[in-house]
C-alpha positions in Angstrom: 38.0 -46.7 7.9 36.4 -45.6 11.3 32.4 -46.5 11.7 30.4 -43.2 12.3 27.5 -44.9 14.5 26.7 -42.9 17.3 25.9 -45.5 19.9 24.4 -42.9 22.4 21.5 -43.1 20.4 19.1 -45.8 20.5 17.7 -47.6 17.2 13.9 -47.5 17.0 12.4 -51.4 16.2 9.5 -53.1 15.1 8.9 -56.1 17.5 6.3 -58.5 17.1 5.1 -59.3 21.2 2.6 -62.7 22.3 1.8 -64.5 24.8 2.9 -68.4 25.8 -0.1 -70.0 25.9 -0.2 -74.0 24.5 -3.0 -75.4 23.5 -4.8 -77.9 25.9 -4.1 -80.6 23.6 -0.1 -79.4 22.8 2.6 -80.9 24.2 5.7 -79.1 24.5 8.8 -81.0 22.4 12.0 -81.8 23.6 13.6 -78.3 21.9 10.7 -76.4 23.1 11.5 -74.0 25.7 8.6 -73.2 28.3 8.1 -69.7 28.0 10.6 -68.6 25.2 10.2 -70.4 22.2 9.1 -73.1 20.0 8.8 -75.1 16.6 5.3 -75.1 16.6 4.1 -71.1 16.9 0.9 -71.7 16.0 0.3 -74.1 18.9 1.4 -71.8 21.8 1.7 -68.0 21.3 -1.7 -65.8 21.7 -2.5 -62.2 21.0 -0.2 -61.2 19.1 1.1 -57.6 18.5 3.5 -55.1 17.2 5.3 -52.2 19.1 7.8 -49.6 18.1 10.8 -50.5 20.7 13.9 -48.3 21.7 16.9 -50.9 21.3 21.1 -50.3 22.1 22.8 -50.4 18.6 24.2 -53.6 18.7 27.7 -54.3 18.6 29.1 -56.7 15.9 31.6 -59.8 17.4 34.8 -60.9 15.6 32.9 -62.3 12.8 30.3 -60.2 12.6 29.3 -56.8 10.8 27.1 -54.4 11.6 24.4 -53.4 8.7 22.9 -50.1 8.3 19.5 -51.6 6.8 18.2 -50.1 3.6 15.1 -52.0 2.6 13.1 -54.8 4.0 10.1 -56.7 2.1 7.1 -57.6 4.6 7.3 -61.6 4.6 3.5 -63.5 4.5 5.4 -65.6 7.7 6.0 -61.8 9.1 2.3 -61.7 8.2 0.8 -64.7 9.6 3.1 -64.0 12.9 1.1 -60.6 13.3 -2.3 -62.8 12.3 -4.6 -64.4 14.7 -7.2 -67.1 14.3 -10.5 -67.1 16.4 -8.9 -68.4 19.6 -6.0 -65.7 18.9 -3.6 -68.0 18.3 -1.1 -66.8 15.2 -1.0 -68.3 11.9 2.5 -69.5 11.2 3.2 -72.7 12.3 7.0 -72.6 12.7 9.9 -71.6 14.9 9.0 -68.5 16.7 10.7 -67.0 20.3 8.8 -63.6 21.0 9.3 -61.1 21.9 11.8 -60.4 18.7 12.5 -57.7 16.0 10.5 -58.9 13.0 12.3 -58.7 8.8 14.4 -60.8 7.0 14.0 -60.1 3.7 16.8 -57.1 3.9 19.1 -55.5 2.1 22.0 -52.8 3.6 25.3 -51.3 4.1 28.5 -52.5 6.2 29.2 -49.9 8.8 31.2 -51.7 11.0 33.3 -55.1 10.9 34.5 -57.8 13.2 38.0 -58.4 12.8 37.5 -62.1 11.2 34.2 -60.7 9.3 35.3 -62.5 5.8 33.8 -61.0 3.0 33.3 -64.3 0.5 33.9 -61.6 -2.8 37.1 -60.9 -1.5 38.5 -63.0 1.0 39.4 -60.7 3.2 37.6 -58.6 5.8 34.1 -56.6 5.3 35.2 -53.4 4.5 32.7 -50.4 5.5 30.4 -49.4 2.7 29.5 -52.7 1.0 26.3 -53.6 -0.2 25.3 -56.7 0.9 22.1 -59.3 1.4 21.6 -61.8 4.2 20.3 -65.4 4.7 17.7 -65.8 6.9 18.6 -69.1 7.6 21.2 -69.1 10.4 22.6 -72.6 10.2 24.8 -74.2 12.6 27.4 -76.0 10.4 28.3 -78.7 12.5 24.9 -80.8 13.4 24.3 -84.1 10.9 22.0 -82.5 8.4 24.6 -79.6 8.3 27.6 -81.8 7.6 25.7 -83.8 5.1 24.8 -80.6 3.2 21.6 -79.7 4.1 22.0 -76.2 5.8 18.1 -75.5 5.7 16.9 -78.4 7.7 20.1 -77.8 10.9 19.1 -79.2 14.2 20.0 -76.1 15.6 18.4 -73.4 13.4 18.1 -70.2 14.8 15.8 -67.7 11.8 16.2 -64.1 11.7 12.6 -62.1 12.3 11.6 -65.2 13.7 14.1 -66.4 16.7 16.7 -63.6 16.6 15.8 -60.1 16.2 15.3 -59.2 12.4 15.9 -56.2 10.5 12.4 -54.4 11.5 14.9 -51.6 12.5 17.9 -48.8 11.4 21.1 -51.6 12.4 21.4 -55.4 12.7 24.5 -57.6 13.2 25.2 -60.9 11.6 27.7 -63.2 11.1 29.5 -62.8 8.2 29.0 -66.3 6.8 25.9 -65.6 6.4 26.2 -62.5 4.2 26.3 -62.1 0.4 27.9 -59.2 -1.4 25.4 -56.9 -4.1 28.5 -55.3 -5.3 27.3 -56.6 -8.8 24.4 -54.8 -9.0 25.4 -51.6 -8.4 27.0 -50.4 -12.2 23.6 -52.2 -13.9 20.6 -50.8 -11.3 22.2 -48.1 -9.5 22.0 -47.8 -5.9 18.5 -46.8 -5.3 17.2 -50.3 -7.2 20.4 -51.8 -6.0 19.0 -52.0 -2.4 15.3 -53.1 -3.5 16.1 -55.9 -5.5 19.0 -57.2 -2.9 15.8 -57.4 -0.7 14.4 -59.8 -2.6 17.2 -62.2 -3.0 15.7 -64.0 0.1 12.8 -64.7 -1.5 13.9 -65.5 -4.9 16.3 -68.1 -3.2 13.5 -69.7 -1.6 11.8 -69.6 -5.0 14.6 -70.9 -6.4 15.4 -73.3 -3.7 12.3 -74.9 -4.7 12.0 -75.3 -8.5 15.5 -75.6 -9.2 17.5 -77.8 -6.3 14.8 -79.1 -4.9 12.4 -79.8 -8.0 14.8 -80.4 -9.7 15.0 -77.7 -12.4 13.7 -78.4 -16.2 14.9 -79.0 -19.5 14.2 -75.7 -22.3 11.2 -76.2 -23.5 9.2 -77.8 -21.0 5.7 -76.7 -19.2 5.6 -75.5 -15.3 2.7 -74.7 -13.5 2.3 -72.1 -10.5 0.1 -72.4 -8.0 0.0 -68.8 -6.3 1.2 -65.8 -7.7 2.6 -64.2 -4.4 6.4 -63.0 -3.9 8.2 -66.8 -4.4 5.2 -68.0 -7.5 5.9 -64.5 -9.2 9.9 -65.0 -8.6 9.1 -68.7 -10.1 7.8 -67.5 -13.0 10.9 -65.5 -13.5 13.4 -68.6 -13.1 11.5 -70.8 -14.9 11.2 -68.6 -17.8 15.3 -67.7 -17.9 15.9 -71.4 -17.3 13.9 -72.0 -20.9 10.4 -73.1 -20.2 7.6 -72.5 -23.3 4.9 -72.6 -21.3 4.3 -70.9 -17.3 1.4 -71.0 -16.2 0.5 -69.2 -13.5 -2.9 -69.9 -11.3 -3.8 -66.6 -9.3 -7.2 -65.0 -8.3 -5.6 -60.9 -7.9 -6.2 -59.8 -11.4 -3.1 -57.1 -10.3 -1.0 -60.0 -9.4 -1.8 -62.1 -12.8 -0.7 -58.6 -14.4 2.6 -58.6 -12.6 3.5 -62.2 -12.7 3.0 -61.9 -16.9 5.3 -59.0 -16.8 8.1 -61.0 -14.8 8.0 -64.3 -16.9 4.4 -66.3 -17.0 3.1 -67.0 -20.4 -0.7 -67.3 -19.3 -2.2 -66.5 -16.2 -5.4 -68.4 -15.1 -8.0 -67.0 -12.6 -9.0 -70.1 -10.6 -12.2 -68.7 -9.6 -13.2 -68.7 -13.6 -12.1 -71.4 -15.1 -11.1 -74.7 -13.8 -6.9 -74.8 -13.7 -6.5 -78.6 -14.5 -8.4 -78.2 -17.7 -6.8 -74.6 -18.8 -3.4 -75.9 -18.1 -4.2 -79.5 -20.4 -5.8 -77.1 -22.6 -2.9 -74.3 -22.8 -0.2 -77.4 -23.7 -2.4 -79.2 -26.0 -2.7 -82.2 -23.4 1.1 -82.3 -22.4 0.2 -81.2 -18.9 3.0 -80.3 -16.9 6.8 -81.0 -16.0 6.9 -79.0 -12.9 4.3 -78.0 -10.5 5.0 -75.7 -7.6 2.6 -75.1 -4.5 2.6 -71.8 -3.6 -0.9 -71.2 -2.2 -0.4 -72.1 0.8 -3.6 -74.5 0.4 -2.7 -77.7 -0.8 -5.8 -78.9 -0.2 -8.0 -76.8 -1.7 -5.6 -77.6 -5.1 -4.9 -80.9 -5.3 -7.6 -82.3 -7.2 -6.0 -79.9 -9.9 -2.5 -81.3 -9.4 -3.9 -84.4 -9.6 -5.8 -84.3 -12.3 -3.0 -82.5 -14.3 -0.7 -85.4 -13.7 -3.1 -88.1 -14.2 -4.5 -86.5 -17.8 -1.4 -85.2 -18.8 0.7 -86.9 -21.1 3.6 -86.0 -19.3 5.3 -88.5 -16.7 7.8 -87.9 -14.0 6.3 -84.7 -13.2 7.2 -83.1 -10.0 4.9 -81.5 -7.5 6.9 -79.1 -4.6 5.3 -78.0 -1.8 6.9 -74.5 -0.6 4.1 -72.2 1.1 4.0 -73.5 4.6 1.1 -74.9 6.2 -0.5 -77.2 8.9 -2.7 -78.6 6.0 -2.9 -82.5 4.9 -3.2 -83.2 1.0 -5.8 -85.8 0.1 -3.0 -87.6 -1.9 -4.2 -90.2 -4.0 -1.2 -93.1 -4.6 -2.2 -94.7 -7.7 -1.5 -91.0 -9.7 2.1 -90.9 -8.2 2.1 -94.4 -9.4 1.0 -94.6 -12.5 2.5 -91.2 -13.9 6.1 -91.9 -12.3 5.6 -88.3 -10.2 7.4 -87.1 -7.7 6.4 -84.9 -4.8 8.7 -83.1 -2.8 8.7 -80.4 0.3 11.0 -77.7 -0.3 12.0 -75.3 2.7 14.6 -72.1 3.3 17.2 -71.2 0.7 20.4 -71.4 1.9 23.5 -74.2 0.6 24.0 -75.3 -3.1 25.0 -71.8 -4.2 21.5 -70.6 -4.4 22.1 -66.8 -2.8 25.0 -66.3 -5.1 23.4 -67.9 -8.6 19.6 -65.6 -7.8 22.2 -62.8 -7.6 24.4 -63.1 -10.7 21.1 -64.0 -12.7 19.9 -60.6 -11.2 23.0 -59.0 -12.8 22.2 -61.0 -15.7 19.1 -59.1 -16.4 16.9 -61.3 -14.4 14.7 -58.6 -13.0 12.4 -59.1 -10.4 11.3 -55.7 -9.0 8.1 -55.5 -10.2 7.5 -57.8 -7.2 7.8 -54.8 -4.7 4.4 -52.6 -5.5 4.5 -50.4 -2.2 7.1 -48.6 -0.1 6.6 -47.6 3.3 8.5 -46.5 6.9 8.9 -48.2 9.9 5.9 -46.7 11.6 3.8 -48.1 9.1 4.4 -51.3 9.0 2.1 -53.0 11.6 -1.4 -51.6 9.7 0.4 -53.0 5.9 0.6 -56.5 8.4 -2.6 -56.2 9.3 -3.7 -55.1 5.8 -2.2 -58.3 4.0 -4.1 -60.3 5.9 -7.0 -59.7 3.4 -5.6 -57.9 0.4 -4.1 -59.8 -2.4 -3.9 -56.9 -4.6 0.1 -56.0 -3.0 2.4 -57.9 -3.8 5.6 -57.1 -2.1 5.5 -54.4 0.6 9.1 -53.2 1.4 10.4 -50.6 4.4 13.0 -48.0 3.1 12.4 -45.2 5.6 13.7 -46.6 9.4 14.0 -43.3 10.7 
């Protein structure tokens, strides 16, 4: 089959535009690039903004497809990118090289195929028409941390929305490797939920990522606790439960959020500005405490006199704490509790390797549904004000573009 783009039109594209400007006190690193990028976006880029660009379709390489994008969640990085602090510097703290087409979190539909595009379902070339998802994690395979297995920590990474253009627009290419087929949520969903929940495989695998490879996972019947009842602590809730936990817990101020996280998993939902979490949590498990405890505020800080104290007055030992929102925060981390309680506290970052994109997937087609995470639809042309409004609201959860006309 023949692609039908028409490539004398131009794409419209959501591009997120700053300015390089380190901080007095920054020095650039040795992968830095003066003027183009760097690991540390919070350091150097200023002011930024968003602006609907007029972009060539691109054309996909050998191994490369082209993607007619269906949907595309609004990230909290995507967020933070568009979010400045007083000095105007933006919030996230990672790898950034602006200007660059914002989205990773997308779903869409082959249109056109390099001619060693190798579909992983079939082993043979992408054919045009198939659904399929995308890491956002665009790994090298051949640095050290690569070879050793550890495709979300490459010395090399390039991130979608982030470094490369993202899918803030109608088309995107990508390699194929990186591409993972939905075909097995068409017959249960249909089409229309097909493309919404392969959305959110991205950031179920980072959810998953980090309670399950790098937490660890639990035993059925054990206690987890959530910290943060965003996209990946809502999608925790939901892998915890199918993985057999008796008691999640979730910790979340949004009253909307606490609703949506108990209809996707959670067993009890705490408002931390009510009670205080340590002592709910000992209370909820009869003084068991917790197994698992993931971080997902994004303000370890503010927390972890809770963690703490739900490790240290638990009666559980070789708990394990994982840290998963991102942020230029320190933990006051007291040694004696790690100590004492045999606990563990690990970092967990990206989502791709140790066939996490394919097993959030098949537990989709499983029944694992996580759609009540998306809670507003919008276009394209709308997307910069929903950035600006999730800088303060709490009360959306999910925010995904279906209309890139």
């Amino acid at each position: 089959m023949k692609s039908n783009v028409d490539r004398t039109k131009k794409m419209r594209a959501n591009c997120l535009l700053a300015d390089w400007d380190p901080k007095p006190d920054y020095k650039l690193g040795s992968r830095d690039v003066e003027g183009e990028r760097t690991y540390l976006g919070s350091k150097v880029w200023r002011n930024p903004r968003m602006e609907i660009i007029e972009k060539e379709i691109p054309t996909p390489g050998p191994t490369e497809v082209l993607i007619e994008v269906k949907a595309c969640g609004i990230c909290g990085s995507d967020v933070h990118m568009r979010q400045a602090d007083e000095d105007g510097y933006i919030f996230y703290p990672g790898l950034t090289a602006f200007p660059a087409t914002l989205g990773h979190e997308l779903s869409g539909r082959v249109v056109e195929a390099g001619e060693k595009a190798i579909n992983k379902r079939t082993n043979k070339r992408y054919e045009i028409g198939e659904a399929v998802c995308a890491e956002e994690m665009l790994w090298c395979a051949h640095c050290k941390p690569c070879a050793d297995g550890f495709p979300n920590h490459c010395e090399n990474l390039e991130e979608i929305g982030f470094s490369t253009d993202g899918a803030y627009a109608k088309y995107i290419t990508l390699d194929a490797r990186y591409l993972w087929s939905l075909e097995g949520l068409r017959e249960k969903y249909g089409e229309e939920k097909m493309w919404l929940l392969g959305s959110l495989v991205e950031p179920t695998s980072v959810a998953y990522n980090a309670v399950i490879e790098r937490g660890g996972g639990i035993r059925p019947g054990q206690n987890v606790v959530i910290l943060g009842g965003g996209p990946i602590g809502a999608a925790a809730c939901a892998i915890l439960k199918s993985a057999g936990a008796t008691s999640v817990i979730l910790s979340e101020p949004s009253a909307i959020r606490r609703e949506m996280a108990l209809s996707m998993g959670a067993t009890h939902a705490i408002d931390p500005f009510k009670v205080n979490v340590a002592d709910e949590v000992l209370k909820i498990t009869e003084g068991a405490g917790a197994d698992l405890i993931l971080e997902a505020t994004g303000l370890p800080s503010v927390v972890w006199a809770d963690v703490e104290k739900i490790i240290w007055e638990g009666r559980t030992v070789n708990a394990t704490v994982v840290l998963v929102a991102r942020a230029d925060d320190r933990i006051p981390l007291n040694g004696e509790v790690l100590q004492v309680r045999r606990a563990n506290v690990v970092g967990a970052q990206g989502h791709s390797g140790h066939g996490t994109f394919p097993n959030v997937i098949s537990a989709m087609s499983a029944g694992m549904d996580v759609s009540p995470l998306i809670t507003k639809k919008i276009t394209l042309d709308e997307t910069e004000d929903n950035c600006v409004m999730l800088q303060t609201d709490r009360d959306e959860v999910k925010i995904t573009i279906t209309n890139f006309d």
